[in-house]
C-alpha positions in Angstrom: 0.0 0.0 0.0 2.9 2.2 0.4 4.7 1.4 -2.6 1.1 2.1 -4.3 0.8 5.9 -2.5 4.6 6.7 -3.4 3.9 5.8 -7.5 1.1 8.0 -7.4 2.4 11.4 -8.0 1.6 14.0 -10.0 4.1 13.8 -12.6 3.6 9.6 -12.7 0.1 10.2 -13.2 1.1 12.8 -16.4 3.4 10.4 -17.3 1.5 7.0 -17.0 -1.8 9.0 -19.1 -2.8 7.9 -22.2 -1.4 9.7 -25.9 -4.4 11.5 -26.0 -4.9 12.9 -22.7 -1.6 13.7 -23.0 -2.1 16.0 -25.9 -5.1 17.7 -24.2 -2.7 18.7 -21.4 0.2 20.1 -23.5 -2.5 22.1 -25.5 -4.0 23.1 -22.7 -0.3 23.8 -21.0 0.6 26.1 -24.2 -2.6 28.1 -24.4 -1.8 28.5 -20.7 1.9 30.0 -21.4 0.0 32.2 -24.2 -2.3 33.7 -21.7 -0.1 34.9 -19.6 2.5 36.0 -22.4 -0.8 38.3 -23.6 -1.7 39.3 -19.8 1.9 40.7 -19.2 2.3 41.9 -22.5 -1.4 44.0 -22.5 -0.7 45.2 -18.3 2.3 46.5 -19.4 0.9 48.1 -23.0 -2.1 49.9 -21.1 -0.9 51.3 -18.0 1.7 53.0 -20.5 -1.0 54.2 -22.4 -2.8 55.4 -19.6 0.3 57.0 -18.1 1.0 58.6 -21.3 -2.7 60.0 -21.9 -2.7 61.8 -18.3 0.6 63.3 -19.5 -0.4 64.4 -22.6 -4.0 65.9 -21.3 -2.5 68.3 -18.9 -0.1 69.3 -22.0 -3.0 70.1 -23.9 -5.3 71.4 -21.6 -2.3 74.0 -20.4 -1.4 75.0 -23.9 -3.6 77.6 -25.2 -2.0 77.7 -28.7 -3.3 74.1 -30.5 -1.1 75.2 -33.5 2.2 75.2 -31.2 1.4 72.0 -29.2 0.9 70.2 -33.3 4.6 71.8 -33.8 5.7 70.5 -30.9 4.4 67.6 -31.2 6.8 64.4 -32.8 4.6 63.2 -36.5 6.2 59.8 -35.7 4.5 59.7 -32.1 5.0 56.9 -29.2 2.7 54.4 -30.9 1.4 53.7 -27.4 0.8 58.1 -26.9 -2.9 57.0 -28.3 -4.1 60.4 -27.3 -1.0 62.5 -29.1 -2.1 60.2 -32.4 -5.3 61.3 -31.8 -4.6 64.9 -31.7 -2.4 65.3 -34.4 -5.0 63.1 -36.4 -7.7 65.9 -36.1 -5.5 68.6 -36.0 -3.6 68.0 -38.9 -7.6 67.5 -40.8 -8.4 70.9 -39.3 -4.9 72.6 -41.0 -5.2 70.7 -44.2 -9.4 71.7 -44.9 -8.7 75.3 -43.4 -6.2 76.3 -46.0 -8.6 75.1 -48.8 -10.1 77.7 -50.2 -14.5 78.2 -50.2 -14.3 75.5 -47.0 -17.2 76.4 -44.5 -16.9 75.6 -40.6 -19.0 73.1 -40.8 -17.1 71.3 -43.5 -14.0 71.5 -41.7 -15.2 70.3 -38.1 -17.3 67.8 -40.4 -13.7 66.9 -41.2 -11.9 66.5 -38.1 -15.0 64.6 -37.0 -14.2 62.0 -39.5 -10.4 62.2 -38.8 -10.8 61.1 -35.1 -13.5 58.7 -35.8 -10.4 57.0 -37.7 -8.4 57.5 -35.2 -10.2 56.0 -32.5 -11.1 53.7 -34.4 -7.4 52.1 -35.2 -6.7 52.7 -31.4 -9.4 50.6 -30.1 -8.3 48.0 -32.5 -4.8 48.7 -31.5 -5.9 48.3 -27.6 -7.9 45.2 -28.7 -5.8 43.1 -29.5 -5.2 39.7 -27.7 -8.1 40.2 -26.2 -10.3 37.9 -28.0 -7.4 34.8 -27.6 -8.1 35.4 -23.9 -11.7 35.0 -24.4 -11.3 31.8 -26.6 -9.1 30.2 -23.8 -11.0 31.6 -21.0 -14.2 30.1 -22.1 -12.8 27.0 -24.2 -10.1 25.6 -22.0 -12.7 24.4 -19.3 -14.3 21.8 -22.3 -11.0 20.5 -23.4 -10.0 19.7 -19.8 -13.3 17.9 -19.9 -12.3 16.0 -22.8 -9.4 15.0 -21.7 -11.2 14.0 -18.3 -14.1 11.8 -20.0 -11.6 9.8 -22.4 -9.3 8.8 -19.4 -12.1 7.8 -17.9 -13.4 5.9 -20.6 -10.2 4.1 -20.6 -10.3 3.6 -17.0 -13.5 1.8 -17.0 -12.7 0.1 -20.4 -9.3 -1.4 -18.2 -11.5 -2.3 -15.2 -13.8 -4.6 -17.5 -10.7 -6.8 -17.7 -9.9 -7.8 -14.4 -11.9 -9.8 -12.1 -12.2 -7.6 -9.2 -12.1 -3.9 -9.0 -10.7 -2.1 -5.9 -9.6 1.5 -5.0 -6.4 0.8 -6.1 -7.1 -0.2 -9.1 -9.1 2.5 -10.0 -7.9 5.7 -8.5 -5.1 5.9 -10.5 -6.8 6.3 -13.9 -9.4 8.5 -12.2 -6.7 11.1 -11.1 -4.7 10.8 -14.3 -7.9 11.8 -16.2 -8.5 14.7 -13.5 -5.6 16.3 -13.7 -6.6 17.7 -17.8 -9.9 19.3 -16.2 -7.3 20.7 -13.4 -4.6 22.2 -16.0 -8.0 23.1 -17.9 -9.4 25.5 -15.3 -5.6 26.7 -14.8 -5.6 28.0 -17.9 -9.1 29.1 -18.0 -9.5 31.3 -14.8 -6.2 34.1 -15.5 -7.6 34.5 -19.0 -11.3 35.1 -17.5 -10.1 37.8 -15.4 -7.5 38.7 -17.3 -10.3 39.2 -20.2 -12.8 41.3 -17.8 -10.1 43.7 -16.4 -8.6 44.3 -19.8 -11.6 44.7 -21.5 -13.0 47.5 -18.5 -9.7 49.5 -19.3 -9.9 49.5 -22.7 -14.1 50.7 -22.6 -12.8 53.2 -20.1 -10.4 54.0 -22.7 -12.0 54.5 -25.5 -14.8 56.8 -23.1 -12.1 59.0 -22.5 -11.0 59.2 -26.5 -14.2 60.1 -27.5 -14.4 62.9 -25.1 -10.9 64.2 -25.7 -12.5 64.3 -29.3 -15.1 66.0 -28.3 -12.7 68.4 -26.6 -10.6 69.0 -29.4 -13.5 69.9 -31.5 -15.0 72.5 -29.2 -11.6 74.4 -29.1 -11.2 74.2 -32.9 -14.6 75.0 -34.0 -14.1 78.3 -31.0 -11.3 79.1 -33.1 -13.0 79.4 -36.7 -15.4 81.4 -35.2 -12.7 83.4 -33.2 -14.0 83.3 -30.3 -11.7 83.6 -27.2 -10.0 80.2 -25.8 -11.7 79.3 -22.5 -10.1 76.2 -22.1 -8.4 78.0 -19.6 -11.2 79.1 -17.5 -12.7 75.5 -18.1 
């Protein structure tokens, strides 16, 4: 009985599993290491961008000269400054439409309009990404676990029909061999799940906060066609 407990380890039970469980537990393994390659990888992309769109706020909310802060400004921007990309986007429309001849204010704020829209757009996708992988193995990994579970115990029981008498010992081992894919299953599943659900919270807020810095931006433009004095200040 001894002997028995001291075989049954983790790693025999990995080792003793059948071919196919086997490969349920090295996919499940590797969409495991790609989860958390994608969690570090998207913590560390949007707190930058987050640290970077406080910074570049106060810069434009301070500067009361829009067409200075676009000289200032780098045209090959931090690709993670989403909100300097943003900017220059809809400034850059509003230089290019003003200096067309017979162009109306509405035109050219219809302009920007659609410039940001673009903008935002390729940042959300930018923001995005990853995001559906962890979704996939969030929700999917749980089923191939369960796979793997229900053929080792199918094999179990098939093994069982071939002895005369079945005892604990007998079956506990291919029990636990076949547990251990639903185990490495929900390993894999629950990081990506709440992984998924933070991720997805920070890019909504995000993309909230792009749309009002758009909004923003167009109030201080269209003040300046009409040439009306900047308030931002005062805001």
């Amino acid at each position: 009985m001894h002997a028995t407990l001291e075989q049954m380890t983790v790693w025999s039970l990995i080792g003793d599993a059948s071919l196919l469980v086997k490969l349920v537990m090295l996919t499940l393994l590797a969409a495991s290491l790609a989860s958390w390659y994608l969690i570090i990888q998207r913590s560390l992309l949007l707190g930058r961008c987050e640290r970077l769109h406080k910074d570049f706020l106060k810069r434009f909310r301070q500067q009361g000269d829009l067409a200075q802060l676009y000289r200032e400004g780098n045209e090959q921007a931090d690709a993670d400054a989403a909100l300097e990309r943003l900017f220059r986007a809809g400034y850059g429309e509003f230089a290019l439409l003003q200096r067309q001849p017979g162009a109306s204010h509405e035109a050219v704020i219809d302009g920007v309009e659609r410039g940001l829209l673009v903008a935002i757009a390729e940042q959300e996708e930018r923001l995005e990404k990853g995001l559906p992988f962890l979704a996939t193995v969030g929700s999917v990994s749980p089923y191939i676990g369960l796979f793997g579970t229900v053929w080792g115990i199918m094999n179990s029981f098939i093994g069982l029909s071939q002895v005369q008498q079945a005892t604990l010992s007998t079956v506990a081992p291919g029990i636990a061999e076949a547990l251990i894919a639903t185990a490495i299953g929900l390993f894999a599943a629950i990081p990506a799940v709440v992984a998924y659900n933070r991720f997805a919270a920070r890019v909504a807020t995000l993309s909230a906060r792009f749309y009002a810095f758009g909004n923003e931006l167009q109030g201080r433009l269209q003040r300046k066609l009409q040439g009306a004095p900047n308030l931002s200040q005062a805001a």
